[in-house]
N, C-alpha and C positions, 0 to 999 in steps of 0.2 A: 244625281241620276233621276231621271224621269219617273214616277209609278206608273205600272201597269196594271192595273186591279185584276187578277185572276179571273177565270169564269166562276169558279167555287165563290168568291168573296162576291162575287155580283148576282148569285142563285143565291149565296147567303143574306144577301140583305134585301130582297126580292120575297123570301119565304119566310113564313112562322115555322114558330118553334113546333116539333112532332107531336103528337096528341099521345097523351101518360099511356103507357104500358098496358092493360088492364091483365087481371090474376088469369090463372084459368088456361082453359083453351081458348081463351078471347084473340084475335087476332091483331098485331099491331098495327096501328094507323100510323104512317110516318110522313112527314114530307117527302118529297122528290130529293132534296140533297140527301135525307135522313137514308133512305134507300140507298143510296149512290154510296155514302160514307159506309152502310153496313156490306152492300157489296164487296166493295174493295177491301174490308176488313175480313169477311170470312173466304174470299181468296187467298190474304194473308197467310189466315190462319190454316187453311191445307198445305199452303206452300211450309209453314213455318213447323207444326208440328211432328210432322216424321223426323224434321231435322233436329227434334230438340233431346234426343237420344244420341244424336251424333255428336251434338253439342257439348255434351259432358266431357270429351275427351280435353285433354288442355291443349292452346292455340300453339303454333309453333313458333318456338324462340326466335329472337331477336335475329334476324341476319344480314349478315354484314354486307354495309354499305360502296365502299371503298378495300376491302382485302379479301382477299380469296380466302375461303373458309380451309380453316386446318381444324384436326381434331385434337379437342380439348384434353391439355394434361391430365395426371389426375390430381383434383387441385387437394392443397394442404390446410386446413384453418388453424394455423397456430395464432395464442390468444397470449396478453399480459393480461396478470388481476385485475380488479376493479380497485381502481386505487381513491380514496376518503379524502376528503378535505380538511386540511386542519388551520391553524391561527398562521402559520408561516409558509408552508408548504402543502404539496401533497402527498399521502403514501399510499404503498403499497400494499394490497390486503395479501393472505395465502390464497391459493389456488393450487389446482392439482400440477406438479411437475411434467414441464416439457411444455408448458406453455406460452415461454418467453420467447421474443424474436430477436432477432440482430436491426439494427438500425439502419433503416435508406436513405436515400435521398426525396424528399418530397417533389411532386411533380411540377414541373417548368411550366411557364404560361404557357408553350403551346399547346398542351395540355388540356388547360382550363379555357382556352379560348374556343369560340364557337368557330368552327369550319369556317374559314374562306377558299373561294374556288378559282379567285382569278376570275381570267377571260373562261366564260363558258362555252362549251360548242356546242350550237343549237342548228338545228334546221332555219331557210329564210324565212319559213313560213310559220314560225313558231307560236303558238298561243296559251296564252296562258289564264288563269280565275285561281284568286284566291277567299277561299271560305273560311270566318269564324264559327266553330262549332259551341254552342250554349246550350243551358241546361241546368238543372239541380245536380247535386255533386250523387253521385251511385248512379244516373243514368243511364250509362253506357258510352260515353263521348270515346272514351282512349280508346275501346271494346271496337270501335265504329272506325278511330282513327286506323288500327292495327289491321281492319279489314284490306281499309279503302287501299293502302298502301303495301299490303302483304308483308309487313314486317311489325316487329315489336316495338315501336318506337315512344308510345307513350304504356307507363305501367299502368297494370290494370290487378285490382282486390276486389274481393266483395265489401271490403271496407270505405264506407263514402270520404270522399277530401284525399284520397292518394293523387293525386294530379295537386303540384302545389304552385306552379308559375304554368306561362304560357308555354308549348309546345309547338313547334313550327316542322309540319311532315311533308311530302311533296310524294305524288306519284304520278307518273308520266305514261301517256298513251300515245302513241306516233310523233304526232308534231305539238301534242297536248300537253300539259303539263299541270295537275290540280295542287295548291297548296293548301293546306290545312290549318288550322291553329285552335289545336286541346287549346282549353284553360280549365281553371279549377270551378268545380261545380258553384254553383248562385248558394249562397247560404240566403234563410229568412233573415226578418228582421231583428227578431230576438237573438241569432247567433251571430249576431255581427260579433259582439266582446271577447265571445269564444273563440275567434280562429284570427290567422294573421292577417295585417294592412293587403298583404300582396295577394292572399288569398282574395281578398274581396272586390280588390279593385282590378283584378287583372282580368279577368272579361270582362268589364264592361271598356278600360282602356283598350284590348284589344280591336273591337266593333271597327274601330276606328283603321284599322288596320289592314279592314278585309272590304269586299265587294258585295260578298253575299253572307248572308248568315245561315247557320244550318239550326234550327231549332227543335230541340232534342226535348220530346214528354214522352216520359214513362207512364206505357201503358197499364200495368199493374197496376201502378200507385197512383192512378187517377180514379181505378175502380176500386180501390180496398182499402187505400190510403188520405190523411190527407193532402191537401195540394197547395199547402198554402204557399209554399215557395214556388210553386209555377205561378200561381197568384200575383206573386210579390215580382217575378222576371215581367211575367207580362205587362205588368202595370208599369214598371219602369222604364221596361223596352219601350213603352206606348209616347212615354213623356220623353225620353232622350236622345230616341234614334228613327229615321227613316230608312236605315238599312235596309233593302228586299231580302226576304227570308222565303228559305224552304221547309215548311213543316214535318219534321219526321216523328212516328210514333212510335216508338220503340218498345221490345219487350211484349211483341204482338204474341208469340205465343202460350204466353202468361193467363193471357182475358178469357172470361168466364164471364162476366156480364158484359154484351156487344153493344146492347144498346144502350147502357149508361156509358159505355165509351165514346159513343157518338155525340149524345148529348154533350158531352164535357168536349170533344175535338170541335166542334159547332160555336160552344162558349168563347174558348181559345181565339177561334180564327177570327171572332168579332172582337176579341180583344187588342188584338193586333193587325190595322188595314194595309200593311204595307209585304202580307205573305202574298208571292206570286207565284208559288207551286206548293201542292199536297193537299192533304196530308197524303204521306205516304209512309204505310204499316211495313216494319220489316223486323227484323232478329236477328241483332250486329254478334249476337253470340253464336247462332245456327246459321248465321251466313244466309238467310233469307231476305231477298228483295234488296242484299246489298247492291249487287251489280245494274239495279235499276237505278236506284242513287246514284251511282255514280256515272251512266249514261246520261242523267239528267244533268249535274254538274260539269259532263265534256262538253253540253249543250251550253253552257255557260260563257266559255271561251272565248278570249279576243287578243286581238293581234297582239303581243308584250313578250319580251325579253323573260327566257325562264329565271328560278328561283337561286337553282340547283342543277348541279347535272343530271341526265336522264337515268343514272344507275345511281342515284343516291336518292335513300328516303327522309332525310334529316339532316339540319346543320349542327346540331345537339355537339357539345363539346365531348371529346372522350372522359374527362372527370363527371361531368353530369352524367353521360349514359352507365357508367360504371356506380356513381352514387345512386342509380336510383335501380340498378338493377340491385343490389345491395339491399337498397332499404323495400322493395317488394319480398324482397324472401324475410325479413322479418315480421312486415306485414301480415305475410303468409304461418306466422308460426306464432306470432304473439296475439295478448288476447288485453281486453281491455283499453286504459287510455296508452301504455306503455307504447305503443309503434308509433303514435304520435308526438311523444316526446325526446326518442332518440336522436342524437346528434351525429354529425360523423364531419372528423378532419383529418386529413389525406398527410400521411407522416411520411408517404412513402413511394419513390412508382419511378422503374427503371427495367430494361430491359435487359437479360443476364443471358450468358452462354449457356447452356447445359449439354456436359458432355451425354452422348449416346455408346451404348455397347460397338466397340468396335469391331468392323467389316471385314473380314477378308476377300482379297481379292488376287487372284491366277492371276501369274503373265507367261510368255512366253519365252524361258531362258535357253529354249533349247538350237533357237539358231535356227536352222538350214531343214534339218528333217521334222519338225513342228510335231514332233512328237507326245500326248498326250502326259503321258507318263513322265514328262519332263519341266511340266508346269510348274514351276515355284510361288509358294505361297506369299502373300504380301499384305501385311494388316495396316489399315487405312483409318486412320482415327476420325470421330464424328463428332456433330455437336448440332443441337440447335440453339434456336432462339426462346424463352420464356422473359414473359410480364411478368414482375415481380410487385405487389400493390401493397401497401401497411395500410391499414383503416384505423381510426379508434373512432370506437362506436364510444358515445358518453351520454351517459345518464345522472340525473341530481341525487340519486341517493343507494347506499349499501342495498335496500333492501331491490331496486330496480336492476343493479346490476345480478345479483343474485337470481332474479326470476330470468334476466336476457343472457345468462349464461349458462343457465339449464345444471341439472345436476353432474356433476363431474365433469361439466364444461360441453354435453353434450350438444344443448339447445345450439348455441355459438358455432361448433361445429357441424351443425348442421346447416344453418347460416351460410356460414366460410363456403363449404362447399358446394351448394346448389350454387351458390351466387359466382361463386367460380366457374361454374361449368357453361353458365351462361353471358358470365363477361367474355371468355376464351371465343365463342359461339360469334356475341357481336363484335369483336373485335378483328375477329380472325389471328388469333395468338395465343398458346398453350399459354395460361395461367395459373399462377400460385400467389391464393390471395390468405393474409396474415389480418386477424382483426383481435384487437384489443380493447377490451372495456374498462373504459376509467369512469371514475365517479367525479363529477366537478359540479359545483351549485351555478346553477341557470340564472343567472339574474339580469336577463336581457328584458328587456320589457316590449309591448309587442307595436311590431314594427310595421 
């Protein structure tokens, strides 16, 4: 694809850098972009701060793509022990009674396979653009994906690296159709040894993927922190790819120094000559300036066959969607390295009758005069449908499973149930989720 240098990149390399700060009531001297960039950023930031009160409440769950929402059972976390390793087997530890399950049937490929749609039905005039979204891992990418698409599709923590492969979302406007694709945040170079093969390499193999790139700098941690992994994206992206990118600044209402904001967006965009929109400041958490992104992105569009159907936001398999709603809620409850080393293998996953209280229901036995007083009772037995899931969560040692099982098995339970009520939510299917902690030694080596 052809470059189109921006007018920002062509005023950028047109202009000197701003003249320093001075203390005081000294007033700033800036260039004409330096201006232009601090405009649009404390626009941002009227736009973004009233909303960042609203922001605190939590984003609304996962909802379902392909089934009509039912309201969620109430779910059950029954747990087996942590069970020790030893020279021939493995055993069982004690734990509190009542927390052994009955055994299912583990779930079938289609299951674990990613959605296929078939023939899709689209409009003739359909179009479609799909974006890789990039970035350091805690910047907000899933936060941004869950906007653009109004569902929960990729999990989001305040914890960095929960995004562990690529994530493919899609959200559809008329005859439009935007696809997405989370990957796991850019680690530096020092953490390459720390985290997995797939972690590292999966955005930058994605690139390849996509049309346009969304390129994601947090705003905060450009003014407070250091930046050396945006450092380390920028200079790789510079060497490996001509992808056109949109630059997005996220975490705009964070900033407290605007003008060293600038300065470092200024730096950026001469680091990479192939952004042909932004920056553009917004607050994927407060919902600010999203829906201007993504009018920029409908602008993107060209004639192609959609992803996905127009009422689905993901091809996500129902084992993935279910394992990673799973592994957010202990995310959300563990502390330490522990939520990154949990395991989880799917023992179980079937769909069960359960009976409901049964109905009565009048008929009319009386014939000829329909007599009120003549109606006969008649009980009409019920039943629905419930998801029934086994998990084992597995960790390397007595002492891990002890902390991911809370005292009297509460933690776990607590676990079991949020995640339950939120598999039920994206699924559209009362759920009863069963999770068990064994202890097995890890001796994968990293992949």
């Amino acid at each position: 694809m052809a470059h189109i240098p921006s007018a920002g990149t062509v005023v950028m390399n047109g202009i000197r850098h701003a003249a320093q700060c001075q203390l005081g009531q000294a007033r700033l001297h800036t260039s004409p972009m330096s201006r232009a960039l601090l405009s649009k950023m404390r626009q941002a930031l009227v736009d973004a701060r009233p909303a960042t009160r609203a922001a605190k409440t939590p984003q609304p769950t996962n909802i379902s793509d392909t089934k009509p929402s039912t309201s969620a059972a109430a779910a059950v976390a029954d747990r087996q022990p942590a069970r020790a390793p030893s020279s021939q087997r493995r055993t069982r530890q004690k734990v509190p009674e009542g927390l052994i399950v009955d055994d299912h049937q583990p779930a079938g490929p289609e299951v674990w396979m990613p959605k296929v749609f078939g023939k899709i039905e689209q409009p003739t005039d359909a179009e479609v653009a799909k974006f890789v979204i990039i970035g350091a891992a805690n910047s907000g990418k899933s936060t941004l994906v869950n906007r653009l698409t109004g569902a929960q599709v990729s999990v989001v923590s305040e914890r960095p690296q929960t995004t562990r492969t690529r994530i493919m979302a899609a959200a559809t406007v008329g005859s439009k159709q935007l696809v997405f694709l989370d990957t796991p945040g850019i680690v530096s170079r020092n953490a390459l040894r720390r985290v997995s093969r797939t972690v590292v390499t999966s955005p930058w193999l994605t690139l390849a993927e996509a049309s346009f790139a969304i390129l994601m700098l947090d705003a905060y941690k450009l003014t407070k922190k250091s930046d050396a992994v945006e450092r380390y994206l920028f200079t790789q992206l510079a060497k490996n790819s001509s992808i056109p990118a949109i630059l997005v600044v996220n975490k705009i209402d964070l900033v407290e120094d605007q003008e060293k904001l600038a300065e470092k967006i200024k730096e950026y965009m001469a680091k990479y000559p192939h952004i042909v929109d932004g920056p553009l400041f917004l607050s994927a958490l407060g919902n600010t300036n999203v829906d201007e992104l993504k009018a920029l992105m409908l602008s993107k569009t060209k004639p192609g066959d959609w992803a996905v159907p127009a009422n689905v936001s993901s091809d996500m398999s129902d084992m993935l969607r279910v394992e990673e709603l799973i592994r957010v809620q202990w995310f959300r409850q563990l502390t330490g390295y522990l939520p990154y080393v949990v395991r989880q293998r799917n023992v179980g996953w079937e769909e069960a009758s359960v009976p409901l209280p049964p109905m009565t229901v009048y008929t009319d036995a009386a014939g000829e005069d329909g007599n009120a007083a003549a109606m006969q009772p008649h009980v009409k037995a019920r039943s629905t449908k419930e998801l029934v899931i086994k998990q084992e969560l597995i960790v390397s040692s007595a002492g891990e499973a002890k902390i991911l099982l809370g005292k009297s098995g509460t933690k776990i339970k607590d676990i079991g149930r949020d995640a339950a009520n939120t598999i039920a939510k994206a699924l559209g299917i009362p759920t009863r989720l069963h999770l068990q902690v064994l202890v097995e030694p890890d001796s994968r080596s990293r992949k």
